[in-house]
DRENDO-1510 file (C-alpha; in Angstrom, 1 decimal, always signed):
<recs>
REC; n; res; u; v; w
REC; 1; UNK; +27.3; +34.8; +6.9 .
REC; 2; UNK; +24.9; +34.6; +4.1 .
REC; 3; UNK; +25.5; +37.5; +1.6 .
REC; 4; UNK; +22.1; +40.2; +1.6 .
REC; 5; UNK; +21.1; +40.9; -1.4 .
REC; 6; UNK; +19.0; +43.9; -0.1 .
REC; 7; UNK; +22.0; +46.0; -0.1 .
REC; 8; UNK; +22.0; +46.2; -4.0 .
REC; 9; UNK; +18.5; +46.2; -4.6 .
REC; 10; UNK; +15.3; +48.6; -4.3 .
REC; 11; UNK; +12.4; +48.0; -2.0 .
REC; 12; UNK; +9.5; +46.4; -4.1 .
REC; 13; UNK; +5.8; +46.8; -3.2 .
REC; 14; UNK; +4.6; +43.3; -3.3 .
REC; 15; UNK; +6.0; +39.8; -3.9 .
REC; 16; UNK; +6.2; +37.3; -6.8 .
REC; 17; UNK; +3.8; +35.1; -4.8 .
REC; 18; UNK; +1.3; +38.2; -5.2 .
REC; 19; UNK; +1.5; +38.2; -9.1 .
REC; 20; UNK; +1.1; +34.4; -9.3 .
REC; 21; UNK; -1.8; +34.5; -7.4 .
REC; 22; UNK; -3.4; +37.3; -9.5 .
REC; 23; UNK; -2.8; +35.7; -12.8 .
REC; 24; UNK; -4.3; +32.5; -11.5 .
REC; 25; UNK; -7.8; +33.6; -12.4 .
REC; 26; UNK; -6.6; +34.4; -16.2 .
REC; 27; UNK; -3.9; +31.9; -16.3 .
REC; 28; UNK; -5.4; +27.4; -16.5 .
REC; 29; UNK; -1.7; +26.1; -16.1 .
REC; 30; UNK; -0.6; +26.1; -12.2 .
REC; 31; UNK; +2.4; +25.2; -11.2 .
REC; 32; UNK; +5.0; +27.2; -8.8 .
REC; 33; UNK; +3.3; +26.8; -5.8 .
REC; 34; UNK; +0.2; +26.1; -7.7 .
REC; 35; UNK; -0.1; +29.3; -9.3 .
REC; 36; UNK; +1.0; +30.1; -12.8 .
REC; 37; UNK; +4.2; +29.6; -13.9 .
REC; 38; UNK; +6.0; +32.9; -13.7 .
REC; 39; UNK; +9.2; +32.6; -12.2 .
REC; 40; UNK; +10.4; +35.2; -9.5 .
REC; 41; UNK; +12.7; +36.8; -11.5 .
REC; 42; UNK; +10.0; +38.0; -14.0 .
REC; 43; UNK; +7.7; +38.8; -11.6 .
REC; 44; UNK; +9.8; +41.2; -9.7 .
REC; 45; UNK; +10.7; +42.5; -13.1 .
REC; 46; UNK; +7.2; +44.2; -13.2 .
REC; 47; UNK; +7.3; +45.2; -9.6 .
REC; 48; UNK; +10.0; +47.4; -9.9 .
REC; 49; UNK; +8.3; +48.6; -12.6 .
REC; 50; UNK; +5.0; +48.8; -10.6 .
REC; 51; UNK; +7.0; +50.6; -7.9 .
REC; 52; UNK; +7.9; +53.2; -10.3 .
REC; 53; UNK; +4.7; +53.8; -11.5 .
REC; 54; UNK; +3.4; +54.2; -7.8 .
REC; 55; UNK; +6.3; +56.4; -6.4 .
REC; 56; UNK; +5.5; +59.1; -9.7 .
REC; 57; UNK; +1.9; +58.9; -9.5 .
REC; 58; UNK; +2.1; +59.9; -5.5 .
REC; 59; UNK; +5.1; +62.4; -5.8 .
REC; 60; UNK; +2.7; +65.0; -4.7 .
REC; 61; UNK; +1.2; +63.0; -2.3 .
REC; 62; UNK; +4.1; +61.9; +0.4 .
REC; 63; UNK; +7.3; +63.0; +1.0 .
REC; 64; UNK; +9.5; +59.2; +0.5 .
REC; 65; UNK; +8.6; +56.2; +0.2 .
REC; 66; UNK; +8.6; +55.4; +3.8 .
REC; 67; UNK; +5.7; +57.4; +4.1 .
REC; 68; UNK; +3.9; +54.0; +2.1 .
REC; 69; UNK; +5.6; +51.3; +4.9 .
REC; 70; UNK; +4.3; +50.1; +8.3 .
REC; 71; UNK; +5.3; +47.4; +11.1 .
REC; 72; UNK; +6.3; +44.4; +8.6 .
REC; 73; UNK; +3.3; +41.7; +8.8 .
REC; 74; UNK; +3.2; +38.9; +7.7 .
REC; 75; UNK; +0.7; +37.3; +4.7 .
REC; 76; UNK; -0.6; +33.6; +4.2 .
REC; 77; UNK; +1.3; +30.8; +3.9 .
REC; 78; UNK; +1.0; +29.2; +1.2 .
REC; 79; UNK; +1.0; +25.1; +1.1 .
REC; 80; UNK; +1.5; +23.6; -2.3 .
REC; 81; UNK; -0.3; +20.9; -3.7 .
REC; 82; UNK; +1.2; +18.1; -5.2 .
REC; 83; UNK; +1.3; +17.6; -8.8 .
REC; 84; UNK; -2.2; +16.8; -10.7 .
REC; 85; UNK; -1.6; +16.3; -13.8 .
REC; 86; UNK; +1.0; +16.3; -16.7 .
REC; 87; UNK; +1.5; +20.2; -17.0 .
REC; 88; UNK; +1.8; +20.9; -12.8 .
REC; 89; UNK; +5.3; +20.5; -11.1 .
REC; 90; UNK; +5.1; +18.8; -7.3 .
REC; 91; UNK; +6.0; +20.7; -4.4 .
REC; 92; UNK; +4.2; +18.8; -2.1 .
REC; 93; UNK; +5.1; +14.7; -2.0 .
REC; 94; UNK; +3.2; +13.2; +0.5 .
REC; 95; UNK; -0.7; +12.5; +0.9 .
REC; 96; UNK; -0.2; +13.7; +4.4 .
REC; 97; UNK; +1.3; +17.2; +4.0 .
REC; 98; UNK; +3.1; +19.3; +6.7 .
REC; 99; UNK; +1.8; +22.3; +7.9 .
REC; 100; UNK; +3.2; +25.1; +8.9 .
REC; 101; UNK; +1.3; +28.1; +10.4 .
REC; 102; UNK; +3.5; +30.9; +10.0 .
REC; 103; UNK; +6.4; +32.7; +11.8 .
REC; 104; UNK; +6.3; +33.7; +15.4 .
REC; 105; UNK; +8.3; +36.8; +14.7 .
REC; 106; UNK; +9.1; +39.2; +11.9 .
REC; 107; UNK; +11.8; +42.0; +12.7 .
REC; 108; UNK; +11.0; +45.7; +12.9 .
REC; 109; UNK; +13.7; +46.1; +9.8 .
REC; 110; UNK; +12.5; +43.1; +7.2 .
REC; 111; UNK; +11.3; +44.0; +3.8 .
REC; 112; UNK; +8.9; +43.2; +1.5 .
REC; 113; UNK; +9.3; +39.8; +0.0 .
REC; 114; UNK; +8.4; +36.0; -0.5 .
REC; 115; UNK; +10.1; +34.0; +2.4 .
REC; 116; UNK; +10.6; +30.3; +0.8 .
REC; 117; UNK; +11.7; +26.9; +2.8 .
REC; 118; UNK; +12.4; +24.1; +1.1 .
REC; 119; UNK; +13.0; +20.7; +2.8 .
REC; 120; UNK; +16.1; +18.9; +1.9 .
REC; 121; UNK; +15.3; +16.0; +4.5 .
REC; 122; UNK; +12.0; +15.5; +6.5 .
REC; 123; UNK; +12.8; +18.0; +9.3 .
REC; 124; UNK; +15.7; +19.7; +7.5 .
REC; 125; UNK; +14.7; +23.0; +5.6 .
REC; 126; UNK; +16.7; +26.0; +3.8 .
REC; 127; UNK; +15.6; +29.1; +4.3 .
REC; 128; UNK; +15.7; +31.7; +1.5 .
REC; 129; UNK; +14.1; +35.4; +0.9 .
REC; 130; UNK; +13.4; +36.9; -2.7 .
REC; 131; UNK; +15.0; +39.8; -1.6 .
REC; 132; UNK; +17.6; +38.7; +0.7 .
REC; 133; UNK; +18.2; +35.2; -1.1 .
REC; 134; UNK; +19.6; +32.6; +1.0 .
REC; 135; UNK; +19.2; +33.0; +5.0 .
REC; 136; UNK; +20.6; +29.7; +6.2 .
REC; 137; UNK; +18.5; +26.7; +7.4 .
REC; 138; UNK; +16.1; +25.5; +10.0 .
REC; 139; UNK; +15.0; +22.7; +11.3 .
REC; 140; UNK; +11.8; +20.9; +12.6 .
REC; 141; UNK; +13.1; +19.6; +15.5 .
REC; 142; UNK; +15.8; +21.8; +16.2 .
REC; 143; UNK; +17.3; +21.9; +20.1 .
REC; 144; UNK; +16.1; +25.8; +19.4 .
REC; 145; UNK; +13.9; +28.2; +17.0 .
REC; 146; UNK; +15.3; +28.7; +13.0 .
REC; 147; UNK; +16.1; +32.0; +12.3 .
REC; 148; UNK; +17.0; +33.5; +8.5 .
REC; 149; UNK; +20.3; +34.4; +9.0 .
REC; 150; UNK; +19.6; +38.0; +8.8 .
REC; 151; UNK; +17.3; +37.8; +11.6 .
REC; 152; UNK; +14.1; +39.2; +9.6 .
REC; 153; UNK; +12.1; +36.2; +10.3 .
REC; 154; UNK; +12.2; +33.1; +13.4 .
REC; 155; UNK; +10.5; +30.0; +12.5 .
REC; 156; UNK; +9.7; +28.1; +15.8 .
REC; 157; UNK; +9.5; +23.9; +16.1 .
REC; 158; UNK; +5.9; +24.4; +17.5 .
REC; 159; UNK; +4.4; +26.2; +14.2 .
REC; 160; UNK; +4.9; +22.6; +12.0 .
REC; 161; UNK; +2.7; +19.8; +12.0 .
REC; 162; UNK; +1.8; +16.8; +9.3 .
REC; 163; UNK; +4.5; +15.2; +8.0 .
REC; 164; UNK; +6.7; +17.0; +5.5 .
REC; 165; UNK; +8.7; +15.2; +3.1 .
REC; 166; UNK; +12.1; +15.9; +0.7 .
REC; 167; UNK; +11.3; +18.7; -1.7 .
REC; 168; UNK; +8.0; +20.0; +0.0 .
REC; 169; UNK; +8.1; +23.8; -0.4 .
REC; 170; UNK; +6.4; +26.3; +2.0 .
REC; 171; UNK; +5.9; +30.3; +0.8 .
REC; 172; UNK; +5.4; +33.0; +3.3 .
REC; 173; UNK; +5.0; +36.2; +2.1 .
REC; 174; UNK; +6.4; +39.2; +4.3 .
REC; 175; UNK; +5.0; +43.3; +4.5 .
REC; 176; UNK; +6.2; +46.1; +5.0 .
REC; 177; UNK; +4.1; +48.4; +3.1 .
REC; 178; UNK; +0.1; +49.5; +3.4 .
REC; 179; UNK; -2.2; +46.5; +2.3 .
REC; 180; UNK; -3.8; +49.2; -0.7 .
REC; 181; UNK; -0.3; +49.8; -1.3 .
REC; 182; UNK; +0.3; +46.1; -1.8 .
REC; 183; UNK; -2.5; +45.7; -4.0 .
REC; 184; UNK; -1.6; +48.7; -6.2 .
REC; 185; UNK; +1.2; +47.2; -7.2 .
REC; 186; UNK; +0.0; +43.7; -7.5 .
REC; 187; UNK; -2.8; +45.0; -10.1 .
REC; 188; UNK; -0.4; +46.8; -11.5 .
REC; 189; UNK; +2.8; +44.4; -12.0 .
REC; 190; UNK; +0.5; +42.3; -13.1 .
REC; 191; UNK; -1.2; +44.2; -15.4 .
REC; 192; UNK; +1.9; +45.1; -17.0 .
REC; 193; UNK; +3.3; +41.3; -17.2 .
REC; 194; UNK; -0.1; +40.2; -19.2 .
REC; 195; UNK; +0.4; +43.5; -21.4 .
REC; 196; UNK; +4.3; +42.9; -22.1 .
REC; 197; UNK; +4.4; +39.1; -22.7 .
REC; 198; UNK; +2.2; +36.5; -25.1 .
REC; 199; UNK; +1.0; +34.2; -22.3 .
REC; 200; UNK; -0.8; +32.4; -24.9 .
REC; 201; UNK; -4.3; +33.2; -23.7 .
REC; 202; UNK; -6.8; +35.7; -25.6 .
REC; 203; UNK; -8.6; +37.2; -22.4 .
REC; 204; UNK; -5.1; +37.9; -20.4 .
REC; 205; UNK; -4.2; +41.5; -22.4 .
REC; 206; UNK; -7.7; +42.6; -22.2 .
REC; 207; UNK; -7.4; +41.7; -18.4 .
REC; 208; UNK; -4.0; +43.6; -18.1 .
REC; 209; UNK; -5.2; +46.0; -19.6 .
REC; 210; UNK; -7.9; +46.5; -17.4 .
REC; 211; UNK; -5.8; +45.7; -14.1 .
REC; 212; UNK; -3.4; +48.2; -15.2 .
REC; 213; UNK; -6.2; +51.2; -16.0 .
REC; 214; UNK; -8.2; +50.0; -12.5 .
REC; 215; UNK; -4.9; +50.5; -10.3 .
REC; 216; UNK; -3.8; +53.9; -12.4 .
REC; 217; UNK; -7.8; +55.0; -11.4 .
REC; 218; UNK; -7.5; +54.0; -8.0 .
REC; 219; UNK; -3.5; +56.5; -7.6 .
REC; 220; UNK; -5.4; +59.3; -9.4 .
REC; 221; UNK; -8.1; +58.7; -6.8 .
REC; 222; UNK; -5.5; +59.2; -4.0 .
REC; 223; UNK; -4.0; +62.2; -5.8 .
REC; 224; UNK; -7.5; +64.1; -6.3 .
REC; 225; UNK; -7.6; +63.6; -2.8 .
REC; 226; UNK; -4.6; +65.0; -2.3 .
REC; 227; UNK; -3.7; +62.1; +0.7 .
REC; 228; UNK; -3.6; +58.6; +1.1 .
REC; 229; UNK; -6.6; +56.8; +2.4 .
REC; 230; UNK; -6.7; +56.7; +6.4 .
REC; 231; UNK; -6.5; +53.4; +7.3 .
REC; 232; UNK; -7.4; +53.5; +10.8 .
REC; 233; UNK; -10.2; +51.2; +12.0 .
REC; 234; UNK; -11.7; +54.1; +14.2 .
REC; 235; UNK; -15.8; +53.7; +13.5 .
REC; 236; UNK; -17.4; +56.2; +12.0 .
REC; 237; UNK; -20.5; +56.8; +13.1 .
REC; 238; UNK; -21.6; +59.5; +10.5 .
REC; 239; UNK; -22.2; +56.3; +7.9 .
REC; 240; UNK; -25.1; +55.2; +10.3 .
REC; 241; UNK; -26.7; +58.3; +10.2 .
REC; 242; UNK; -27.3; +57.8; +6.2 .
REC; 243; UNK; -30.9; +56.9; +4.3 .
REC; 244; UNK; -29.8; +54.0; +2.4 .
REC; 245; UNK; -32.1; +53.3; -0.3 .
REC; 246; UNK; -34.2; +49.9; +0.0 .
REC; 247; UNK; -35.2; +47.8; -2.9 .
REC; 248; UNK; -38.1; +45.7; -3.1 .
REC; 249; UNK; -36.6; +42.6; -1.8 .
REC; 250; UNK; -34.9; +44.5; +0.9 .
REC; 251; UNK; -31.4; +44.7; -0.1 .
REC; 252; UNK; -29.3; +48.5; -0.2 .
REC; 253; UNK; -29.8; +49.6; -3.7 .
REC; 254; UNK; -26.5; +51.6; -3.2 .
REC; 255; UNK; -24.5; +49.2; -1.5 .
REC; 256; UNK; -23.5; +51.3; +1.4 .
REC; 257; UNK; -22.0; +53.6; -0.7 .
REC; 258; UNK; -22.0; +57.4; +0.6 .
REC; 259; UNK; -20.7; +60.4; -0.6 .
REC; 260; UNK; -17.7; +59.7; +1.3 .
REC; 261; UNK; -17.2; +56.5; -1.3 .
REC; 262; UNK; -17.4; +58.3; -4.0 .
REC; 263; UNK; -15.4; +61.0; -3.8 .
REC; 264; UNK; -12.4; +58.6; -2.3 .
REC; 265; UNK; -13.2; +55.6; -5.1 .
REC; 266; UNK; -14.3; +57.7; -8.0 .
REC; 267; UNK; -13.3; +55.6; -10.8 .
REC; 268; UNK; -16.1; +53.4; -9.7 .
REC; 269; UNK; -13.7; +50.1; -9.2 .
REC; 270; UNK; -15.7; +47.3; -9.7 .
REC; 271; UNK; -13.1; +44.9; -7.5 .
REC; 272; UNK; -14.9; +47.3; -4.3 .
REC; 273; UNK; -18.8; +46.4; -5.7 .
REC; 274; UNK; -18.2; +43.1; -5.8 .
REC; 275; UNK; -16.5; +42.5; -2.4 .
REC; 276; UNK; -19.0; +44.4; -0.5 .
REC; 277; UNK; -21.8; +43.0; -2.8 .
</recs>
């Protein structure tokens, strides 16, 4: 049986995967599963860090940090590309990649982290968690469904298609805190790695500096509030009831943004104007 690493380690917010990603936008050199090159370790450095940060900002807020978790879900899977130039490393080797759509289940105890399998032989794969580090293998063609040896996660011979090949690598990231949570300490783990590190690139601590000061915004937010956000999907039909303002050429001069917006977002996040520009 495959030793759990969870037994020694804290809960983190948010992956490594989920720091690549964000860096990405700062970052021109992508490799790791085509993301910048910042290796788990590292990442989950600032996590833990970003966890701290969030479990003192919201002391007053909830009573444990299982107020923060939900049903574990799981995120996109992440393909590689292969290699397309000098400074990326391969984790894809064919010109006909396999696919793999995701895990058919996720159990009710499984934690927040990356979930990696890497082929050793075109249907053979191990199977290994940030968090829980190696889970066993699996298998494409398997006589039954691949399950991490922990049980957190069963990968089914249905979900693969394409044709993967020796060294391909497949990420699939696993939840089981709030998706604002998530992102909190995303912006903020990443924030702190631009401001902690020379990554070589003028713009990235003036953009961790500005992740890091968004996400602390967005916690006092929560704390002036005194709660954290409901994220039920229940419509409220209060919000149709309001007088947007109509520019000339017809578009909401206030972008649908009520009272309500304000007083929850009152830092003004710019991230929130430009997905619901």
């Amino acid at each position: 049986m495959a030793t759990d690493l969870r037994s020694i380690r804290a809960d983190l917010y948010a992956t490594p995967l989920d720091v690549r990603l964000m860096s990405s936008g700062v970052i021109g050199k992508q490799t790791h599963g085509d993301t910048i090159d910042v290796d788990d370790a590292r990442a989950e450095m600032f996590l833990l860090r970003a966890r701290g940060i969030i479990d003192l900002k919201l002391a007053s807020v909830i009573d444990s940090s299982s107020d923060l978790e939900v049903t574990p879900y799981q995120g996109s899977v992440l393909i590689p590309k292969a290699a397309y130039d000098e400074t990326t490393t391969a984790e894809n080797d064919t010109t006909t990649p396999g696919i793999l759509y995701g895990f058919s289940s996720i159990a009710s105890g499984a934690t927040t982290e990356l979930w990696t399998l890497t082929f050793t032989t075109t249907t053979a794969y191990t199977i290994t968690g940030s968090f829980s580090g190696s889970q066993g293998t699996g298998a494409t063609d398997g006589a039954a469904d691949s399950t991490s040896t922990n049980g957190d996660i069963t990968i089914p011979n249905d979900v693969w298609s394409g044709s993967p090949a020796v060294g391909d690598i497949f990420y699939v990231p696993v939840y089981k805190h709030q998706s604002s949570i998530v992102l909190l300490a995303t912006m903020l783990a990443t924030g702190l790695l631009f401001k902690s590190i020379s990554l070589g690139v003028g713009i990235a601590d003036n953009q961790g500096a500005k992740l890091y000061d968004d996400a602390i915004d967005l916690l006092d937010s929560i704390v002036e509030i005194g709660a954290l956000p409901d994220l039920s999907l229940a419509l409220d039909t209060t919000d149709m009831q309001v007088p947007w303002a109509i520019d000339l050429a017809g578009y909401d001069e206030t972008k649908y943004k009520s009272e309500e917006y304000e007083m929850t977002y009152t830092s003004n996040y710019s991230w929130y104007d430009r997905w619901i520009s």
